[in-house]
matplotlib code that plots the C-alpha trace (Angstrom):
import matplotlib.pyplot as plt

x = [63.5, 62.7, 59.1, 58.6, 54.6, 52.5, 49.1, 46.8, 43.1, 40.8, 37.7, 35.4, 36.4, 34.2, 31.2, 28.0, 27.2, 25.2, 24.7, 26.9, 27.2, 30.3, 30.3, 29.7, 31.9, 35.3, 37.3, 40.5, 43.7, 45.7, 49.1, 51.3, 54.8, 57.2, 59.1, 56.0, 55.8, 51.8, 50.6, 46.9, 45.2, 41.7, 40.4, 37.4, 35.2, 34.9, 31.2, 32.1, 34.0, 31.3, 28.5, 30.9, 31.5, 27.7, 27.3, 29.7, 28.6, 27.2, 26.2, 29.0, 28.6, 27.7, 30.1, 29.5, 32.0, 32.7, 32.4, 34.3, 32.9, 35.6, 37.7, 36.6, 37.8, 37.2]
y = [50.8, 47.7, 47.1, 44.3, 42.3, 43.0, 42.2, 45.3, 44.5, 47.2, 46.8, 49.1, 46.9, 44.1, 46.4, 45.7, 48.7, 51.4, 49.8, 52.4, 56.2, 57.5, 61.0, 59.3, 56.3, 54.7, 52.0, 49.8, 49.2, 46.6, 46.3, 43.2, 43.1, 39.9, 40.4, 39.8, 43.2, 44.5, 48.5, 49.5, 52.2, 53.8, 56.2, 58.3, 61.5, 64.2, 63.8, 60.4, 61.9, 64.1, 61.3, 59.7, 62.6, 63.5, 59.5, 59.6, 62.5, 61.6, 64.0, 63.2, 64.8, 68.1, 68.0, 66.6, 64.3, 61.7, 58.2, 55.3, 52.1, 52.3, 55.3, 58.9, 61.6, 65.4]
z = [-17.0, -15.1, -14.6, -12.4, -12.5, -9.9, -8.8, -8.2, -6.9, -6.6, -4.6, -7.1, -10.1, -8.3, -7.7, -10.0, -12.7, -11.5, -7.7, -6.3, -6.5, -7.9, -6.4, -2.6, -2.3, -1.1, -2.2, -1.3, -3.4, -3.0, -4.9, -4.4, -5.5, -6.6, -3.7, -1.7, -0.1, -0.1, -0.2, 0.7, 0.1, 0.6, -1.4, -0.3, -2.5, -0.6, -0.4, 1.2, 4.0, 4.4, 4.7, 7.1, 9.1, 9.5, 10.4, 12.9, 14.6, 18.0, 21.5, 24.3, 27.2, 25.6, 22.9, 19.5, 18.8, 15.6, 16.8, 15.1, 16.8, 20.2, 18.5, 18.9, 16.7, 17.9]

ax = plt.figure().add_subplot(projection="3d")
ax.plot(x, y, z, "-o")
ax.set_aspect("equal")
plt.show()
């Protein structure tokens, strides 16, 4: 097999011990290849998209609506 080198940063690797919660957290992946191409990911817990969703949630006109600074997810 050909395994080329590649450079993977991971946000969470950079964290300080015990400053974040690891059931209620996201983090970003990066992977850069030789040929320059880059892949990103974000990775949530559940109980982060929970928090996020009970964040987000904000009254609009009557109907309770996630709100993502100018996007808005029903």
């Amino acid at each position: 097999m050909n395994y080329s080198k590649r450079y993977i940063w991971i946000e969470a690797e950079e964290w300080l011990v015990d400053s974040w919660d690891c059931y209620d957290v996201n983090s970003d992946v990066i992977v850069i290849f030789p040929d320059r191409s880059k892949w990103v990911a974000s990775l949530f817990t559940y109980k982060n998209i929970e928090t996020l969703r009970q964040r987000t949630l904000k009254p609009v006109n009557g109907w309770m609506v996630h709100v993502f600074g100018p996007v808005i997810w029903c």
